[in-house]
Each structure stands twice: as C-alpha cells, then as structure tokens.
C-alpha positions, -999 to 999 in steps of 0.1 A, spaced: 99 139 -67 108 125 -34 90 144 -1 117 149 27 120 118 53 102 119 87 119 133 117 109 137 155 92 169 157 69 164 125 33 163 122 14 135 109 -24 142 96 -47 115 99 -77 118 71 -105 97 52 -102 95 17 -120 67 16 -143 49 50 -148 71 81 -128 67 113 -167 61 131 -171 28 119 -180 11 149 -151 -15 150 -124 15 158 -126 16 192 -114 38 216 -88 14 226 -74 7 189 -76 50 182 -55 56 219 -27 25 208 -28 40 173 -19 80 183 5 60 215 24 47 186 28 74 165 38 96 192 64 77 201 81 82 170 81 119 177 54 128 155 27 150 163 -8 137 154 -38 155 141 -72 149 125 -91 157 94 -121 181 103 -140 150 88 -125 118 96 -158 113 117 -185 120 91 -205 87 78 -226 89 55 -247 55 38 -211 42 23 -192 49 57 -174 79 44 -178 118 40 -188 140 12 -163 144 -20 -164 176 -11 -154 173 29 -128 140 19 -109 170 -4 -111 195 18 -93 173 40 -69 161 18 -59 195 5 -57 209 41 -33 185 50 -7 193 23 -13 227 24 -5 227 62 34 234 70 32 216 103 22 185 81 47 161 71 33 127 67 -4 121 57 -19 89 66 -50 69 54 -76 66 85 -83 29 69 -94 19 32 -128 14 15 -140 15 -18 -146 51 -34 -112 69 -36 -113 73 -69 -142 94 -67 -117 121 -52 -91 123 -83 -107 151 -106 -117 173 -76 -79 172 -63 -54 205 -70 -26 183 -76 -3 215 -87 -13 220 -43 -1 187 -41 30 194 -63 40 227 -43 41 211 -10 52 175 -16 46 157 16 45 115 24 11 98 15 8 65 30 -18 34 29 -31 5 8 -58 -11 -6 -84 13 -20 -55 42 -10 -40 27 -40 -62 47 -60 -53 81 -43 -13 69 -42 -11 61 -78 -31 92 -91 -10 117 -75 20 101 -87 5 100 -121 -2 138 -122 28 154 -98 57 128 -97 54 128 -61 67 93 -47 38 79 -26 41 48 -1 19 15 0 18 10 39 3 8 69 -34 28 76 -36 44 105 -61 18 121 -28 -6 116 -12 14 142 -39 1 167 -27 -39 161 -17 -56 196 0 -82 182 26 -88 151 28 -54 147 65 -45 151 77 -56 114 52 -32 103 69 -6 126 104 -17 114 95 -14 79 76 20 80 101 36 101 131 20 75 111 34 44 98 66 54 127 78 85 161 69 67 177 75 36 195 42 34 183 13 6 164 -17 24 167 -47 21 134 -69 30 133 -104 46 103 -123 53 83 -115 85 84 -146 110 48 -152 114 20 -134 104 -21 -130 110 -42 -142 86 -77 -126 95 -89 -94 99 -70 -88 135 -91 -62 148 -123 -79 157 -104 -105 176 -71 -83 191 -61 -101 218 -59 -140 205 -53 -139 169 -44 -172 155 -4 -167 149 7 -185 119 42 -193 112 58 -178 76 70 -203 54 91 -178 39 87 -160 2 81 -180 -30 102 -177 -63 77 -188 -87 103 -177 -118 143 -173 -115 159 -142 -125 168 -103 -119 156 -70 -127 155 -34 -113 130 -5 -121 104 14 -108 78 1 -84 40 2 -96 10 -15 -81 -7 -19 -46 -40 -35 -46 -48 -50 -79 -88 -43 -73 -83 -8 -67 -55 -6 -95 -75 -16 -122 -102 14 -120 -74 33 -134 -75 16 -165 -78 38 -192 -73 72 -174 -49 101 -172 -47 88 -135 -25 56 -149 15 63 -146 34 65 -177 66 57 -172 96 55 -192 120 25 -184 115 -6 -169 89 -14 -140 87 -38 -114 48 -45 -103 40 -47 -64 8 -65 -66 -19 -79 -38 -55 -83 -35 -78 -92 -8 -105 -122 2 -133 -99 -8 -122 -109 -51 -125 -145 -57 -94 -161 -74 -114 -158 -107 -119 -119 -102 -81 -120 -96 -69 -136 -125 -93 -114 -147 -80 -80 -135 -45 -92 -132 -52 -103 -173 -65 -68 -182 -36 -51 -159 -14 -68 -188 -35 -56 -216 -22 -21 -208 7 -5 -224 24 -7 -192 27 -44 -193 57 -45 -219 76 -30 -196 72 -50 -169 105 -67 -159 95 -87 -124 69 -93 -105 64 -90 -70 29 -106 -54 16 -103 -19 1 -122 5 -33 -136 -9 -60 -139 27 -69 -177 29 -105 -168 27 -100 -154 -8 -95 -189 -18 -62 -181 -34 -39 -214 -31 -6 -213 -39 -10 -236 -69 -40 -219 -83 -18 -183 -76 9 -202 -96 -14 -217 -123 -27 -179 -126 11 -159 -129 26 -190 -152 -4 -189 -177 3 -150 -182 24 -140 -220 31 -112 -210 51 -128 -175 69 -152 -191 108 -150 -184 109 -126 -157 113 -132 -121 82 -139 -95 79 -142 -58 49 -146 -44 40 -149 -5 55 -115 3 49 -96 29 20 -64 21 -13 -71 15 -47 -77 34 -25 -100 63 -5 -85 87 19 -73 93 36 -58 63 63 -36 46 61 -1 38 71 8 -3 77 32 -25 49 36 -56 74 56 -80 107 44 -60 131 21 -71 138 -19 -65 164 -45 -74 149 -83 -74 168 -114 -68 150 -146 -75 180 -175 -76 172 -207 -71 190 -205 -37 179 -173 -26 150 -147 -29 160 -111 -22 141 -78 -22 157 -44 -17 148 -10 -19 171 10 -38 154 47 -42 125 49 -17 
C-alpha cells in the first residue's frame, strides 16, 4: 500500500517518536531553516502537541509520543509525517499503536535510524510503504544539503523510478554542532564489493535499530525476493556490527535475500573499508549476490530518501555500479 505523493498545498506534521525537539543542540536557527525549507516545497508545517516534552531519556511519555503519532494520521490536512530526529526507544511505541488507524488513512512516514523501528513495524502490520530519509532536524543542514533535497523530493513528489548516483562530497561528522565549517570531504564514489544483479523488495535501515525486531510480529514477512538497505552508526563498534549483521542473517528472512546494499559507515565508528569487506565476505548467507558498499544513507550527510516495502533493481558490473528505484 503506497500513500499518495506529496504535492504543494499538503501538510507535513512534525512529531517525536523517539528524542524531543528541546534538546538543546536544535536551535532556533536550525528549527527556522528547517520549516524555510519545507515551506518552500509548498508544504504546510505543523507540530506534535509534544514534540517539546523531555523527560530523563530526552523524549515524551508512550502515552503523549502516540497520541501524537495517531493525531497526525488521523488528521486530513496531514500528508507527510516526519521524524523530529532519532533516539533510542521507538520501539517502545509499537503495541500501543492502532495500526488499523494507520491502515485507514495511509499517509508518508519518513526518517532513519531508530525511526527504523517505527518504519518497519507499520509496514509489518498494515503494508503501508514507509521511507528511510531525512529527520526533520536534517532540514536545518547549511551545507551539503541539496542531494538530500533532490532525493526526498524525487522519492516522495514524483511517480517516476530513480535512479541514484553517488553524492559529490559528503560530511562526515555530526554537522550540526559545527554548521558553518564542516570539513567537506570528497566521495570516492560507491563500492561493488560482489558483482551481479537482483530486484526485490527493499528492507532495512539502521541495522542497530533493526535488530530489536528480531523475533517479533513487528519483523516483515515477505514473500519473494528482498534486497537489504543496511547502515549503522559510530555509536556500535565494528564488532557490535558484525554481530547484529550475523544474527540479521540467522532470521528466516535471510534466504531471501538477493543483494545487498550498505551505507555509509561514520569514520569514528572505526568501520574501514577492509574490515567492512572482511565482515560482508565472511557472511554464508551473502555469498554470490551483489554488494555495494559506501552508499549514500546513513549517519553522514547528505543522503537518499527510500522506500522500506518499495522496490529496487541493483547493478553491480565490474564497470559500473547502479541503483534505481523501481516502485517507491
């Protein structure tokens, strides 16, 4: 179940299923650029009646982070509804949530990291397409920000199957404490670890986050063949990594797996590309299917807007590495 595509005119609701928007870092000036932005897409922006409650883990109540999230979908002047930033305890929203709400008024969900958690669940339980992509606080980036915009607009605006190239540079630290001289570094382009094709449906988002569905009705279960989307961030060491990546592939899911399709890994996690490759080669259950590594989602900026639940076709030749988009 695909929600209908953005459109000037539409209203975009901006809520905390996870951290609050008072965390100190999200200034006045990154909140004004973020809502500038959006508004200049033609979408009209509105806030959760909570976004600003903090409690000792910098978010809201359950109770408040669902009333939220089912206000927005039950809203008709709501068409997209977009993650305030990520965190850590999404998950503890997924057996409060009316997902047959959800299901009744299919709107865009979009975010990452911890959102993963939210994203996948409600794709598990309604069929509803959802979108790894940018939080709202990624709205507020000064620099290296218009791939991000390119992408977003391109996934959630348009009808029409993308085709993804590599961003030219990129920022490889956490941009917002230092938004006006971020070091700028230069793309070497996407890796293809393994050679080969394969289409199928796109799983996956932030391996950390994925993994606490392990085991739950929240998992997907899809028939046919998927391609894994896969990242994780500087706060899991390389070790951490390569565990939850091994126990992703101790799940049914994992024979069905036909390529896949790693983001960015932050410098500080420690994640080189050899050890990355040592990781993905060592794997069973990846051997023979195509790999590219270096792409462009994750915990860098800036990044591509997908489809969990869409559609992809993957490409890795020896001369050429090529994503596209195919059902978003």
């Amino acid at each position: 179940m695909f929600a209908q595509k953005l459109k000037s005119g539409d209203g975009v609701r901006i809520i905390a299923p996870a951290r609050s928007l008072a965390l100190s870092w999200l200034n006045d000036d990154l909140k004004s650029l973020a809502c500038n932005r959006l508004k200049q897409l033609g979408l009209h922006v509105s806030f959760g009646s909570h976004v600003n409650e903090r409690d000792a883990f910098d978010s809201s109540s359950v109770q408040h982070r669902i009333e939220d999230l089912h206000e927005a979908f039950a809203d008709p002047s709501v068409q997209l509804v977009l993650s305030v930033i990520g965190g850590y305890n999404s998950n503890q929203l997924l057996d409060s949530i009316d997902y047959s709400l959800i299901a009744n008024h299919p709107k865009i969900l979009c975010g990452y990291s911890d959102i993963t958690v939210l994203a996948t669940a409600i794709y598990a339980q309604t069929g509803l397409v959802t979108y790894s992509g940018p939080h709202f606080f990624n709205f507020g980036q000064k620099r290296e920000f218009d791939y991000t915009l390119e992408h977003f607009v391109k996934c959630l605006f348009h009808q029409k199957e993308i085709s993804l190239r590599p961003s030219a540079t990129y920022i490889d630290e956490r941009w917002a404490v230092n938004q006006d001289s971020p070091e700028i570094v230069q793309n070497a382009g996407w890796r293809a670890l393994q050679h080969g094709k394969a289409s199928g449906t796109i799983i996956g988002g932030n391996l950390g986050s994925f993994h606490l569905l392990h085991g739950t009705k929240y998992m997907p279960n899809i028939r046919g063949d998927v391609i894994l989307f896969i990242e994780d961030d500087a706060e899991d060491h390389p070790a951490v990594i390569d565990r939850n990546l091994q126990s992703l592939l101790q799940q049914p899911i994992a024979k069905q797996v036909r390529a896949v399709v790693f983001g960015r890994c932050e410098r500080k996690s420690g994640v080189t590309a050899d050890l990355l490759d040592s990781i993905l080669k060592t794997k069973p259950a990846l051997q023979n299917i195509p790999i590219i590594t270096d792409v462009d989602f994750g915990h860098t900026t800036p990044m591509i807007t997908f489809p969990i639940g869409g559609t992809a076709e993957i490409d890795a030749s020896p001369a050429s590495v090529s994503i596209r988009i195919t059902q978003h």
